[in-house]
N, C-alpha and C positions, 0 to 999 in steps of 0.2 A: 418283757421277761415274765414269764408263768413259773411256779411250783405247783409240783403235786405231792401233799400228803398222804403217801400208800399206807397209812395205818394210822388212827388216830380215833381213841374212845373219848369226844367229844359228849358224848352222852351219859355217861358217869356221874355218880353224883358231884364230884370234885368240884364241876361247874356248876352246878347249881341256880350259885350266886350270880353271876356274868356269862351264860353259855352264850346267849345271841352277841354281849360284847366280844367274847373270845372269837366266833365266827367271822364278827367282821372287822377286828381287828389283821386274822388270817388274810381276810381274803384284800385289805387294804396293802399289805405285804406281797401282794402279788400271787398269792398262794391261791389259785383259784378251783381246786378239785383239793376233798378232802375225805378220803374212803375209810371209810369205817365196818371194820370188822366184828362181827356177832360173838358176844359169850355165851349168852344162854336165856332163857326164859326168863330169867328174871328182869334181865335189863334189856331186853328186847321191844319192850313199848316203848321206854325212852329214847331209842334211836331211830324207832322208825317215826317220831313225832320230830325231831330233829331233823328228818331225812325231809320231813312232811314239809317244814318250816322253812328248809334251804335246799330243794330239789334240784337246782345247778351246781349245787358245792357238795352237799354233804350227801357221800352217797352209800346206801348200806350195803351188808354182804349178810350171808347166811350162814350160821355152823355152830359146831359145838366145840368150847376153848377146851384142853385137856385137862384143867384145874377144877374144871365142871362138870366133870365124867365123876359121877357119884352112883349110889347105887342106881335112881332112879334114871340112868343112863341112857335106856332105850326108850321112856317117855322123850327125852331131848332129844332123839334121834327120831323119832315117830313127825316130832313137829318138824324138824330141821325140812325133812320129806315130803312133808305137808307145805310148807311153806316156799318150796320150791317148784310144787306145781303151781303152784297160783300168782306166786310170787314175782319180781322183777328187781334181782340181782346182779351184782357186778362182779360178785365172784363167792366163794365157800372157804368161810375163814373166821376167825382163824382157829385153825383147825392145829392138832401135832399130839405130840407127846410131850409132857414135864415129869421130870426125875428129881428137878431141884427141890422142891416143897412136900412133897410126897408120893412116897412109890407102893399104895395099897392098892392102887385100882391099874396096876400098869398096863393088865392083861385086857382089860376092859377099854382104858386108851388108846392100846393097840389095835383091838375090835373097830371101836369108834374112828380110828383117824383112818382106816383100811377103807372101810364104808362109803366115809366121806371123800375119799378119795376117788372113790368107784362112782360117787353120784356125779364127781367133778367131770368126769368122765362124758356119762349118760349127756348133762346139761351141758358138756363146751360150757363149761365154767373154769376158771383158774383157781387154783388152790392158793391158799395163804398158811405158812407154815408155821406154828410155834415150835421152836425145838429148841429147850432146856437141859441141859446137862442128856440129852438123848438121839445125837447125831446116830449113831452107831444103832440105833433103834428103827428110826425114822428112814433112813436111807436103802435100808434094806427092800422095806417095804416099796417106794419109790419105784426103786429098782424092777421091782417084779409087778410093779402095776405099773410101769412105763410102755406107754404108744403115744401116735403120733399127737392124739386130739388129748393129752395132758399135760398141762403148764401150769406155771406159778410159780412164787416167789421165797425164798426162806426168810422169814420177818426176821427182824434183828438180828443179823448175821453178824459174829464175832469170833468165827472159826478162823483158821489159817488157811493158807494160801492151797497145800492138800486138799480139804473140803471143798475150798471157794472153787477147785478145777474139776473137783466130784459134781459138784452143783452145774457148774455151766457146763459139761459134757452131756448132762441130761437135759440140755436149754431152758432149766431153770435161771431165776433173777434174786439177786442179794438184797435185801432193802438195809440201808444202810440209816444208823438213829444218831443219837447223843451221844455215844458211845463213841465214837469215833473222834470225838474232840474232848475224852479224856487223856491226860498225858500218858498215864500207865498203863492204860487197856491195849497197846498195838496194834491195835484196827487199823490206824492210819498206816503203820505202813506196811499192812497189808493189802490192803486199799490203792494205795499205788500201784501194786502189780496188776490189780485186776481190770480188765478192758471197760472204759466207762459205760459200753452197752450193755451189761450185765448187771448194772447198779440200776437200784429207784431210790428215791429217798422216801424216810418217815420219823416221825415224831415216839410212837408208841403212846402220844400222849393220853391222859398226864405223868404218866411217868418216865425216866431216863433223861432227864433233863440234860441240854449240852451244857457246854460251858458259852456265857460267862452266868448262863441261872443255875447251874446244877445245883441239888439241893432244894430247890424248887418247885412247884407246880411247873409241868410242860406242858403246849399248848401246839398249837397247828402255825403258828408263825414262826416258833422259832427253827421249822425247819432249812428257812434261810442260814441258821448259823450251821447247817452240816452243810449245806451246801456251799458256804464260805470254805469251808475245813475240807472238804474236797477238791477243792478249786485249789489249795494252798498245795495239800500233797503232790498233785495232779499236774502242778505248772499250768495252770488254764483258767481260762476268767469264768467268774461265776454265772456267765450268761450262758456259755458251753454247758456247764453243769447243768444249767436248767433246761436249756433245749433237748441236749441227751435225756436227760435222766425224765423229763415231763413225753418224750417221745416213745420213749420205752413204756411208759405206765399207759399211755394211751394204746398202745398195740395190745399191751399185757390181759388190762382192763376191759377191752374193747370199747372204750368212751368216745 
């Protein structure tokens, strides 16, 4: 039985302290792929040094996070560009818009996640989506730069069953987190309706801790506990879970 972590900022400072124990605590867990999504220049040497350290497990991606679209925006995209020609990626991510924390640069966002969208394009690369309080932003877009050579994933997906059939109509994938094993968040049993090939699992670690650590530091192993809490809604043993959902990241991925 394999997991795959579709998102998990191992490279953070969070770890610091324990990064290679966290690693291979994951991959003792059975969690043997653990993809890691780009925010920006700044943290970008530390994950491709991590990528350097665990090149069967931890593997990077390329983009610019929406929280990181500041003025100096088109320097991050200038790299993102750069770094894609020369580069050896597993996908452009993660990429989107955010509304939650602040909406001064939304138009620039917008610009930015279009772009990135278009390079995902050029490379047959998959997209990884943040989308914060900005479905109805994101999707538009989507929409009118959808053909056939564009896929990917909406990261932390906590919309309803609406979205979830907006999403898979355009043979996009949910990744599904922590979230999901809150009692009051209704993920779960949203989650039930949806076809288990449309799921991947992730972490977002470190943060969105499931239960029983919420509250916590989150890590790349505990995405066995959404896979537990999948398996529970789902009526299905947690080795289904893994099989589907580690099958789907391998297509997605192309790993």
């Amino acid at each position: 039985m394999q997991f795959i972590d579709t998102h998990t900022h191992l490279y953070l400072e969070n770890f610091n302290a324990d990064r290679k124990q966290v690693v291979e605590n994951a991959i003792d867990r059975n969690v043997s792929k653990m993809l890691m999504p780009a925010i920006d220049t700044g943290t970008y040497n530390a994950m491709m040094k991590l990528a350097g350290e665990f090149p069967d497990n931890c593997l990077p991606m390329i983009g610019l996070h929406p929280t990181s679209v500041k003025e100096t925006f088109m320097n991050e995209l200038d790299f993102v560009k750069q770094e894609l020609n020369k580069g050896n990626y597993i996908g452009i991510g993660e990429i989107g818009i955010d509304l939650y924390w602040d909406d001064t640069f939304v138009e620039e966002q917008k610009y930015a996640f279009r772009l990135q969208v278009q390079l995902a394009k050029e490379y047959n690369l998959p997209v990884v989506i943040h989308q914060r309080d900005s479905f109805s932003q994101i999707y538009p877009i989507i929409k009118e730069e959808l053909t056939d050579d564009l896929h990917g994933v909406f990261h932390c997906f906590t919309g309803d069953l609406h979205e979830a059939r907006l999403i898979m109509e355009m043979g996009f994938k949910m990744g599904i987190g922590g979230i999901v094993t809150f009692k009051k968040a209704g993920l779960a049993e949203t989650v039930a309706d949806i076809p288990m090939e449309h799921l991947v699992l992730e972490t977002d670690s470190p943060f969105l801790t499931p239960a029983p650590y919420r509250g916590k530091r989150n890590e790349s192993a505990y995405v066995t506990y959404v896979a537990e809490k999948i398996a529970q809604v789902k009526d299905i043993s947690i080795e289904e879970v893994a099989e589907i959902t580690s099958t789907t990241a391998k297509q997605l991925f192309n790993l």
